[in-house]
N, C-alpha and C positions, 0 to 999 in steps of 0.2 A: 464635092460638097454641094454643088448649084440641084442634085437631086434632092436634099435632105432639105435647106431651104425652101426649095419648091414646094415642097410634101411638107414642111411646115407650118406656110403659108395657108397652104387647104386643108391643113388641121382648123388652124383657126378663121377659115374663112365657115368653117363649116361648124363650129364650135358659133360665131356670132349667129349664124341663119339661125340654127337650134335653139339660144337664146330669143331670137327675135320671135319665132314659133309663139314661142313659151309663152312669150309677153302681151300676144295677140290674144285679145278675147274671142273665144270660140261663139261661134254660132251654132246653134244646132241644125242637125241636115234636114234636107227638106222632107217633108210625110212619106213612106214609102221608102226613103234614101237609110241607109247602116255607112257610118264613117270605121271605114277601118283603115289602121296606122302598121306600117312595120317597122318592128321591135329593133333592128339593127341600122336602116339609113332615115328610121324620120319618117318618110313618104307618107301622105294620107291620101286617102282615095276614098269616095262617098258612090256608095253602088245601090241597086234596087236590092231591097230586101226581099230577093227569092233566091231562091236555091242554087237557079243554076247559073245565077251572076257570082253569088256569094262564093262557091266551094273552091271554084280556079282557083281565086285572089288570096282564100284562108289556106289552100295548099301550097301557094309560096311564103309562107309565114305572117300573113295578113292578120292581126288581131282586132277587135272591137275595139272600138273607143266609147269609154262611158261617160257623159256628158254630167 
């Protein structure tokens, strides 16, 4: 049982981060910069808007963030 607790635990330790995300006003990225988010852990990461920054990070399932 000390594994299910544990793993319960960082359900919701990770359930408050995602809240507190939420609640943070966003800024928008700096000139030049594309914030892009992934769709299953949360993760945001702000990159040069060219091509060959952009397509690596959208081919791990990187999506835009629309401000």
């Amino acid at each position: 049982m000390p594994d299910l607790k544990q793993e319960m635990a960082d359900v919701a330790a990770a359930i408050e981060r995602l809240e507190t995300q939420a609640a943070a006003p966003a800024t928008p990225p700096a000139p030049g910069k594309v914030r892009l988010r992934h769709p299953h852990t949360g993760d945001i990461k702000e990159v040069d808007a060219v091509p060959e920054k952009l397509i690596p990070i959208m081919g791990l399932g990187y999506q835009q963030v629309k401000e």
